[in-house]
N, C-alpha and C positions, 0 to 999 in steps of 0.2 A: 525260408524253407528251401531246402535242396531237394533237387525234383533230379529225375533222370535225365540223359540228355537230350538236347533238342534239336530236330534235324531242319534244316536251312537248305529248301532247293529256291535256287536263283539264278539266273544265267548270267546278270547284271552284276558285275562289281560293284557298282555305286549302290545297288537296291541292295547289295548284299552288307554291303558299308553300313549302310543306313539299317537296317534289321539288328546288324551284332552291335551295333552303336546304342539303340534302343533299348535292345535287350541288356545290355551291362548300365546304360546309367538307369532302366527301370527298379536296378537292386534283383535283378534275379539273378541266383546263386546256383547256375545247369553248365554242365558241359555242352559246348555246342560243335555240331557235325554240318560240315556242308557239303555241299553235292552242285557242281555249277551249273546241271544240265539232266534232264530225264533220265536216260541213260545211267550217269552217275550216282543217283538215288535208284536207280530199280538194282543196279548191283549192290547198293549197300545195305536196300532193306532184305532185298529179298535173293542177291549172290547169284552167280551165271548160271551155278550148278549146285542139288542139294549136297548139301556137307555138314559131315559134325562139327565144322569150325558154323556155317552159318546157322546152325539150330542151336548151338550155344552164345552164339552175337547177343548181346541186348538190343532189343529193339529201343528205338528212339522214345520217349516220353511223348511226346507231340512232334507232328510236321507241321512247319510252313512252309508251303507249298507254291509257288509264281506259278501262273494260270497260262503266262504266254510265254514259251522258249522257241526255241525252234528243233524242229525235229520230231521228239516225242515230246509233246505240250503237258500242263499239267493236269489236267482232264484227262489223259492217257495214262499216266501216272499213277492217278488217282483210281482208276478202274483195274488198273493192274495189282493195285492195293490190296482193294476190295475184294480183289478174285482170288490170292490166296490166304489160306485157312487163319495160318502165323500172324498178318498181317490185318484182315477183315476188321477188325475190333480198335485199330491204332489211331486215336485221333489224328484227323489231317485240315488243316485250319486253312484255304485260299488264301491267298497276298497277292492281291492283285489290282491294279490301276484301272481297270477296266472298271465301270456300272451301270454296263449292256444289260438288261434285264434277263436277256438269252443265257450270255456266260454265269451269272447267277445260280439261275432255274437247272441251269447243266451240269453247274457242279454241287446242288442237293440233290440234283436227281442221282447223281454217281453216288452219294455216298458221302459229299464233305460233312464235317462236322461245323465247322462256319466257314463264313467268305468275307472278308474285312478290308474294305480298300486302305490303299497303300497310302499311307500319306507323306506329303512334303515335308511338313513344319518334323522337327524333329521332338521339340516338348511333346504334339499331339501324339504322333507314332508313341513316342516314351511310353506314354498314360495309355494308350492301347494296349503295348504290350504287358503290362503291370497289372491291366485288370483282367485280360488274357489269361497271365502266369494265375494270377486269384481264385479265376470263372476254373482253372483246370485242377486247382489244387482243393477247390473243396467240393465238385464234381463226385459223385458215386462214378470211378472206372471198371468197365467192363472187364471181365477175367479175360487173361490170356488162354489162348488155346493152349488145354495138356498137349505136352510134348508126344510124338506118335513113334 
């Protein structure tokens, strides 16, 4: 099934290798967006400045989101998400190497929709993402906010 596209923030080349690697041999059939840094995802969900080019953007179908970048982290990210209106409702899934009990707990308390550590093996990650693509595709999704 073709889902809309999926946004990829990563700062890692190689973690980002290994995500778009997962995601094409799991058989999901999404455009994919990526963003190498906090920064570059908060301009592309949500643009420097409101505009009729970013209220007509598609929003991403799901994020995955890395938990540790530098700079703007994804916890920041992820709360900036949440805060506005367009955005509040957008699943944003953790990917992250971390299973600090704190980083967790921090990022349900923001607001993530899951948190899924990153794995090595690449079969595993695969079957992560596949049942991922599955868990989102037959999900009841929240309505987008009417346009204002």
């Amino acid at each position: 099934m073709k889902t809309g596209p999926i946004l990829i923030v990563d700062d890692s080349d190689a973690e980002m290798a290994l995500t778009l690697r997962a995601i094409k041999k799991s058989g999901i059939k999404a455009d994919v967006m990526v963003a190498h840094n906090g920064p570059e995802a908060l301009d592309l969900l949500l643009g420097a400045v409101e505009s009729e080019e970013r209220r007509e953007r598609e929003l991403p179908w799901i994020v995955l989101l890395d938990l540790r970048m530098p700079g703007i982290d994804g916890l920041e990210v992820l709360k900036r998400i949440r805060a506005e209106e367009r955005t509040r409702r957008l699943p944003v899934i953790i990917l992250s190497s971390s299973d600090e009990l704190s980083d967790v707990g921090a990022c349900y308390d923001t607001g993530a929709n899951s948190y899924i550590r990153k794995r090595i093996d690449i079969l595993d990650f695969t079957e992560t993402m596949r049942i991922l693509h599955t868990y989102w595709n037959i999900t009841e999704r929240p309505p987008v906010p009417a346009k204002s």
